[in-house]
C-alpha positions as CSV (number, residue, x, y, z in Angstrom):
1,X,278.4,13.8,77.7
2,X,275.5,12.5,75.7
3,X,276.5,9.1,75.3
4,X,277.2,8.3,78.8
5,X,273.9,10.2,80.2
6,X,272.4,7.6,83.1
7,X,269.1,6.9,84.0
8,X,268.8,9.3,87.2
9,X,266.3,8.5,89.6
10,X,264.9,10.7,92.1
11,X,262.2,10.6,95.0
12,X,259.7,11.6,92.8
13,X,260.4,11.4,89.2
14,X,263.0,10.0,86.6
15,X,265.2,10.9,83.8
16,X,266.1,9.3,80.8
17,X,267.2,9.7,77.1
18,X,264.4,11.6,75.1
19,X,264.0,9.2,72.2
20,X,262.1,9.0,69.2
21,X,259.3,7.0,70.8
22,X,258.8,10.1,73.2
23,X,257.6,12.5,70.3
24,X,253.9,11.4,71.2
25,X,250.2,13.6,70.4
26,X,250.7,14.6,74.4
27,X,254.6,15.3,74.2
28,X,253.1,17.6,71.2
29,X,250.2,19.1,72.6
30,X,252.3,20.1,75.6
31,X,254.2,22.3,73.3
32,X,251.1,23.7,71.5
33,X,249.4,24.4,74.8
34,X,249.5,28.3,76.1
35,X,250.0,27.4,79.6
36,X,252.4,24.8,79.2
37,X,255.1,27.1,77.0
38,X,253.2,30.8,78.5
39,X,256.8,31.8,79.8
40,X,258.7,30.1,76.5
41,X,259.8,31.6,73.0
42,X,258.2,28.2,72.2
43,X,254.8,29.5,72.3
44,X,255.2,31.6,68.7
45,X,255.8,28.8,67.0
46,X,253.1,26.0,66.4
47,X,255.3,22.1,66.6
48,X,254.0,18.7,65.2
49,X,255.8,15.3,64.5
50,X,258.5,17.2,61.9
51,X,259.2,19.7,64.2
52,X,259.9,17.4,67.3
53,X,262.0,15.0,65.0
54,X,264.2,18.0,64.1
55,X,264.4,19.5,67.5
56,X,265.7,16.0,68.8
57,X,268.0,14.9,66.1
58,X,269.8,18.5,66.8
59,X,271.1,16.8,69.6
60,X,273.0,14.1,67.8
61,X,276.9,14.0,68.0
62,X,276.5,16.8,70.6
63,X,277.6,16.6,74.0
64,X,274.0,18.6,74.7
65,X,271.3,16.5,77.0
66,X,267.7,16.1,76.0
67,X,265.7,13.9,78.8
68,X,262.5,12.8,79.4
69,X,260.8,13.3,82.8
70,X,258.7,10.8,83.9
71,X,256.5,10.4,87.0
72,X,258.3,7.2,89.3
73,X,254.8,6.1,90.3
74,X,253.5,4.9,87.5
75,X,256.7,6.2,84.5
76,X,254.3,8.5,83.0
77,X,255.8,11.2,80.7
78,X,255.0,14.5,83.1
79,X,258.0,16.9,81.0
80,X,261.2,17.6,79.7
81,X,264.2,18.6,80.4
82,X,267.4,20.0,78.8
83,X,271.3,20.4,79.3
84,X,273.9,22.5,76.4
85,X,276.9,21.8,77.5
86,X,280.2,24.3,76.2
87,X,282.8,21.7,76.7
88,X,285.7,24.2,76.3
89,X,284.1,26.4,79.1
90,X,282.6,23.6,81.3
91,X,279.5,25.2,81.3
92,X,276.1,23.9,81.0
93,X,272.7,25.9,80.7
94,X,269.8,24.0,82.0
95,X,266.1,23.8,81.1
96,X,262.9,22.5,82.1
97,X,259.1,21.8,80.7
98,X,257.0,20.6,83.1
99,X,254.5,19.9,80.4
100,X,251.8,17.9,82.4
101,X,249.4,20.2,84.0
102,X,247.9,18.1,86.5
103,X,251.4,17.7,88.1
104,X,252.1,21.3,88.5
105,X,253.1,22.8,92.1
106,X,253.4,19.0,93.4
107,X,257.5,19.2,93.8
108,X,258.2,16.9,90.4
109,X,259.5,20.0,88.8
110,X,262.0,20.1,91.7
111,X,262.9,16.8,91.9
112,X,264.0,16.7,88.5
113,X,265.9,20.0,88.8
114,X,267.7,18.8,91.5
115,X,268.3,15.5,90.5
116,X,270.1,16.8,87.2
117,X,271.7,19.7,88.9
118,X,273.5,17.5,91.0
119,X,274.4,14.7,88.7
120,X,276.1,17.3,86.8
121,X,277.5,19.1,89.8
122,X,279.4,15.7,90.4
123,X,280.8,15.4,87.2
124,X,284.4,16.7,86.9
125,X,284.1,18.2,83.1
126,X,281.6,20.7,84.7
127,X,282.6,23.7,86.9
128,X,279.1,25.9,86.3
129,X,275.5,25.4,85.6
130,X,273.0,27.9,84.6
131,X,269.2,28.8,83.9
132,X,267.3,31.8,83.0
133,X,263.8,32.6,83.0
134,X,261.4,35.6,82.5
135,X,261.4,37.9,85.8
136,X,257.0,37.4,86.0
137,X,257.9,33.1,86.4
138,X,258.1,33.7,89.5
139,X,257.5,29.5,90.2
140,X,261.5,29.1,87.8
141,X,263.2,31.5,89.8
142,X,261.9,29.6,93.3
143,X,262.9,26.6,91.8
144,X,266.3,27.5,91.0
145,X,266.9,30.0,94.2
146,X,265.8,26.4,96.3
147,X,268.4,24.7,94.1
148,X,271.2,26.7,95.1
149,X,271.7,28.7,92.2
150,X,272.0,32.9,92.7
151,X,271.0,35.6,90.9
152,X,273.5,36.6,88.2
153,X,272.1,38.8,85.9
154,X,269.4,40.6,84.5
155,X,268.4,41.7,80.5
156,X,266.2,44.8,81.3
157,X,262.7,44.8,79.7
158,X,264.3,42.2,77.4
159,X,260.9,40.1,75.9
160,X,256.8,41.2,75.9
161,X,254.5,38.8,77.8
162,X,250.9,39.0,77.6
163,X,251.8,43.0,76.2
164,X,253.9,44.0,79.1
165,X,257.8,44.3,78.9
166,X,259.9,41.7,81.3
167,X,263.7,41.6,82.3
168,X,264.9,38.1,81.9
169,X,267.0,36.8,84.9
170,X,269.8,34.1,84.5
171,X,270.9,32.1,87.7
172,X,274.2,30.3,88.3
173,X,275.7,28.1,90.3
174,X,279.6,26.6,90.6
175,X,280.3,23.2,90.8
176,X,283.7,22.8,92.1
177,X,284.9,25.6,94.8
């Protein structure tokens, strides 16, 4: 799947490859900043150059997706986006990191979600896509509910946010019924 990922282009963003020449000071400081990653495991770890480099060569030789959002307007890196594929269960588990602030609540988030969603809804090799999120992100679980994907099930008082104890929620959606 990796190999033969297309550019997509949506109405308001686009995705491509995430390459080496994305690991930029922003791409970084979007990882290090407590808004951008308050709802991500990402946010007890501090990332820099290394880091990034590792996180993206885990991707080689897989059939896993890592793109980069970009705003159409003007091709500006607004986020990320990823896709792990299980080949032998046509499954893939989808993520998102809207890491550019000033773009938030605009409807680039959704753009992108449904642009990949249904790429890989129109693939063949793929029969189920999934998400989950933290039950307070209440902004993921509209974005995924808008997409189509249902409610599917729910870690009780799984992870602590800002001290209090919050169920994660995983969404679903089948490609080919």
């Amino acid at each position: 799947m990796a190999a033969c990922a297309p550019v997509l282009v949506g109405q308001l963003v686009s995705l491509r490859p995430f390459g080496p020449d994305d690991i930029t000071e922003q791409y970084i400081g979007w990882l290090n900043d407590p808004r951008v990653v308050r709802f991500s495991n990402q946010r007890f770890r501090r990332h820099n150059a290394e880091s990034c480099v590792a996180y993206l060569s885990s991707f080689e030789g897989t059939a896993n997706l890592f793109l980069s959002m970009r705003r159409r307007q003007d091709d500006a890196p607004i986020g990320t986006m990823t896709a792990y594929v299980n080949v032998h269960h046509q499954t893939v588990d989808v993520g998102i990191m809207v890491g550019a602030p000033e773009v938030w609540g605009q409807g680039y988030g959704q753009d992108a979600w449904d642009l990949l969603l249904t790429w890989l809804a129109s693939r063949s090799d793929i029969r189920k896509i999934t998400a989950g999120t933290l039950d307070c992100n209440i902004g993921m679980q509209k974005l995924m509910q808008r997409s189509g994907m249902e409610l599917e099930a729910r870690r009780v008082a799984q992870e602590i946010v800002e001290g209090q104890p919050q169920d994660i929620v995983y969404y679903a959606r089948f490609t080919h019924q």
